[in-house]
N, C-alpha and C positions, 0 to 999 in steps of 0.2 A: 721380678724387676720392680724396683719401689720408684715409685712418682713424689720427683722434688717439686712437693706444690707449699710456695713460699709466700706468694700476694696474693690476697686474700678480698675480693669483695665483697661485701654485704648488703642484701636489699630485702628490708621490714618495713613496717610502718608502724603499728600498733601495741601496745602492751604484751601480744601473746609473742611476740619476735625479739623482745629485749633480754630475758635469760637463755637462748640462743646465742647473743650478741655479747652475753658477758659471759656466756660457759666457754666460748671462743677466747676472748680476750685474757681470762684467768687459764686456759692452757696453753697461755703465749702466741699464742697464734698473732701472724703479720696483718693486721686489718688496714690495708691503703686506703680503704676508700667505703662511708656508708651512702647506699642511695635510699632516702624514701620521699614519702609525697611530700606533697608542697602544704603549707601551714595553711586548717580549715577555720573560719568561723565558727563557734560552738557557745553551746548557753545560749543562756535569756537574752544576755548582751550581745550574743555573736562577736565575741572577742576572738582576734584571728589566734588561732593557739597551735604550739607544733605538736609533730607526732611524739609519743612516748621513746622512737629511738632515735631521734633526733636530738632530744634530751641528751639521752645518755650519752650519743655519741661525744658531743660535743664536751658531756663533764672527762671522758677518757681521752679528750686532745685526738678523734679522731675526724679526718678531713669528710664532711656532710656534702652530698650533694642530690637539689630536689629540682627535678624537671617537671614541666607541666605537660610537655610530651618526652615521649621516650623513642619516638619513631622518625626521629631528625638526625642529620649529618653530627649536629650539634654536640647530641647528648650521645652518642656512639664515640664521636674524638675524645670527648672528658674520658668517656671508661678504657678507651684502647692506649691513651696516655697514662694510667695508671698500669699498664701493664699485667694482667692479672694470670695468675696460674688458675685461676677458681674462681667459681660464682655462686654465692650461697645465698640463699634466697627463702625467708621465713614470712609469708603473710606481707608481703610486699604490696598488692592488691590491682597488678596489673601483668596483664599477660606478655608476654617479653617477644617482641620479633624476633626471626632466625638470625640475622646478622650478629645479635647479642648472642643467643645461643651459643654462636658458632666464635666466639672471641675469643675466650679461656682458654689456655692449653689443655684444660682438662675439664674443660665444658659447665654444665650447670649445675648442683644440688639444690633438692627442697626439704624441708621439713613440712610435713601433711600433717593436722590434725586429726586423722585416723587414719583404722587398720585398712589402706587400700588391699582391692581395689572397692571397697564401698565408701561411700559417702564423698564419693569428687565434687568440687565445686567449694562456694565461697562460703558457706557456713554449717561444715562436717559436725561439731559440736554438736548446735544448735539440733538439729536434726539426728546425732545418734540419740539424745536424749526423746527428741519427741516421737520417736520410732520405739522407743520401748526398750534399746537395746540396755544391755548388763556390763557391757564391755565392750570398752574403744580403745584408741590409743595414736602412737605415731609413727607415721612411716616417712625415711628419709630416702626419697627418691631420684633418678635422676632427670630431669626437665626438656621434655621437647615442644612443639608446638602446638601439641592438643592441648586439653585442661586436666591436668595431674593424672595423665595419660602414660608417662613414662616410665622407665624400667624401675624395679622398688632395689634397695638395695641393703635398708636393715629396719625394723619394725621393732615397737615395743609396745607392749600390753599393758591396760591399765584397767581396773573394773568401776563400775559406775556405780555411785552409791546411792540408794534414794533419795540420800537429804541433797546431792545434788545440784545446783542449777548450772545453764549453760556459762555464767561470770567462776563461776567456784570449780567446774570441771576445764573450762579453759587455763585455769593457772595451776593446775594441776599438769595438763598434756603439757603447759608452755616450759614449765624443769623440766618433765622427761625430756621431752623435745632437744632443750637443750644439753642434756647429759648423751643425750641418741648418738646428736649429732656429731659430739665431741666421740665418740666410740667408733663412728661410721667413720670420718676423715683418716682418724689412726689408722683405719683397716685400709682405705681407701689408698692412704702413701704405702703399706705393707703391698696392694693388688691382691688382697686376700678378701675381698668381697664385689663379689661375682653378680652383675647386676640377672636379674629376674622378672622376666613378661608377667605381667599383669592379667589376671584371666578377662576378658573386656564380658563375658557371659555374666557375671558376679556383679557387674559395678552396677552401685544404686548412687542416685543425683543428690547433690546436698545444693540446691539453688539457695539465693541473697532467699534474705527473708522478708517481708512484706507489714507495714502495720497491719491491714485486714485478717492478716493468717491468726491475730489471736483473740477472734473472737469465739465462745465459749458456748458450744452446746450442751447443754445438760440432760441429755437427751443420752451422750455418751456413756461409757463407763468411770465408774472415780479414778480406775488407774488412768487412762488414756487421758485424762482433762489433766491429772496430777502431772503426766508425762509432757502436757505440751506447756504447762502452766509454769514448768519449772524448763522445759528449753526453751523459753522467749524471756526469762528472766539473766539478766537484764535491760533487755530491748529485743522487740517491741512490746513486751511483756502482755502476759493475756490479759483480758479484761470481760465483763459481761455489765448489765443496764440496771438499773434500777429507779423506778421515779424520775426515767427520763435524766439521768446523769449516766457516765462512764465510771464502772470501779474496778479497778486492777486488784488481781487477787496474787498473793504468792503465799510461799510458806506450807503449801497441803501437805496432807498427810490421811491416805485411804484407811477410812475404816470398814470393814468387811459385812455390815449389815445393810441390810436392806429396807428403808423407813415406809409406810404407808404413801407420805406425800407424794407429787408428780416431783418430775425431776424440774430442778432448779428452786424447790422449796425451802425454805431456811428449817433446818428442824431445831434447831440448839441456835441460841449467841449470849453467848458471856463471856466470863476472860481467858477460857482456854482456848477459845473462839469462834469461827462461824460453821456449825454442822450443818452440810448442804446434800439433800437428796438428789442422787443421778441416776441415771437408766440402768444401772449398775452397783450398788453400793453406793456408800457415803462419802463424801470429802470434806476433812476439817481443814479449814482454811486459819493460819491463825498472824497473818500477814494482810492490811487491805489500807489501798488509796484512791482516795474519793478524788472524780477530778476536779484538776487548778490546786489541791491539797496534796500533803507532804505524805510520803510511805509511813504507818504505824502500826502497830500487832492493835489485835480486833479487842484486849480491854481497853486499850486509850482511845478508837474509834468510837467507842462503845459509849466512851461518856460526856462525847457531843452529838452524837448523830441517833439517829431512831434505826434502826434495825432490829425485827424480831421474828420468834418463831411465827411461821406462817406466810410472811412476806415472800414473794416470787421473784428470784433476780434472772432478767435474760426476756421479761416478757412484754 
């Protein structure tokens, strides 16, 4: 029995939910209605600025609507007035009451940033990289009132690549994501895709992440500092001290030996950049921002600032 799902809502907020919203709109799909947040402050200026699919909605002529709650009479009338067969829902970044759940004729989908059931929570990326893993990817689920708790319905693999970071593997998952989801819906009006319990014994927590979390022990191994150094890029991005300042590193790349010095020792800095001893192997860092200054690869760092073999960052 195929399901006539004809009207179409959509709720993102962010850059990682906009080729979702256009793999929809380019397979014809009826979009009545986008919801996302309400326009934040941002920058130095705190210019109030809008979401990334707020943007776009508006450049495709479709009707925007951003509440500042979602758990009012209010904003329930707006969405049951559009009438919706479907609720699709990518990185929205608010958890939905039952009464929205329960409005669709055919209920809720998400798109996940990974292979549930690992990594639930509000920053899956972020955390498959800083976990070490080789391979994530997305899964398009259906939505109830836990946190990305609900039945999965079709998944796609993608492997992680050293070079990496959480900004550069996010726009990667955001196409598949929305190629998935366009595959899932097709199946979905067929009823040829059979939703599927989530094993809850598997699931690991992908929580918001924290400035503090990226501060840098060198005490670690190079893979592990590499791995967190590149899933906090680009926010809150790791950092370690030096001379009493903050310097953000990105850009590593482990090399497999083991230097004399203690760990957080500068062993090398020149223009291929900074060779730094850990409890573990080496890490070339060849990305560094000094703070209140701008991100530069470590030879134009190099030829203002004093960095050298010998000097200790983190102490």
């Amino acid at each position: 029995m195929t399901k006539d799902i004809e009207r179409i809502i959509f709720m993102g907020t962010p850059q990682f939910a906009v080729p979702s919203l256009k793999a929809l709109v380019e397979q014809g799909e009826n979009i009545v209605g986008v919801v996302t947040q309400p326009d934040r402050p941002r920058g130095r200026g705190r210019k109030l600025t809008p979401p990334p699919v707020k943007l776009w909605a508006q450049d495709a002529g479709i009707p925007v609507f951003q509440a500042a709650k979602i758990k009012t009479a209010e904003f329930y009338k707006s969405l049951n007035e559009l009438k919706p067969d479907l609720i699709i829902v990518v990185a929205y970044g608010r958890i939905l009451p039952a009464n929205i759940l329960s409005l669709p004729t055919y209920g809720v989908i998400n798109v996940h940033g990974s292979l549930l059931p690992k990594y639930r929570g509000a920053a899956p990326v972020q955390w498959a990289i800083i976990r070490g893993e080789t391979e994530t990817g997305v899964t398009v689920m259906e939505v109830d009132e836990g946190l990305d708790t609900g039945d999965m319905l079709l998944s796609a693999k993608l492997a992680i690549s050293p070079d990496d970071t959480a900004g550069i593997l996010a726009g990667k998952l955001a196409e598949l994501g929305g190629s998935t989801l366009c595959r899932a819906l097709n199946l979905i009006r067929d009823d040829s895709l059979p939703p599927q319990k989530q094993d809850d014994s598997l699931a690991t927590p992908a929580p918001p992440l924290e400035k503090n979390q990226g501060i840098i022990d060198w005490s670690e191994s190079a893979q592990k500092i590499s791995c967190l150094i590149r899933g906090l890029d680009p926010w809150p991005m790791a950092q370690t001290t030096f001379n009493n300042k903050w310097l953000r590193l990105m850009r590593p790349l482990v090399v497999n030996e083991t230097m004399p010095e203690k760990a957080g020792v500068i062993c090398r800095a020149d223009k291929n950049g900074l060779l730094i001893s850990c409890g573990k192997d080496n890490l070339l860092i060849k990305e560094i921002q000094l703070q209140g200054a701008r991100r530069m690869d470590v030879a134009s760092f190099l030829c203002g600032h004093s960095l050298k073999p010998g000097d200790r960052l983190g102490a």
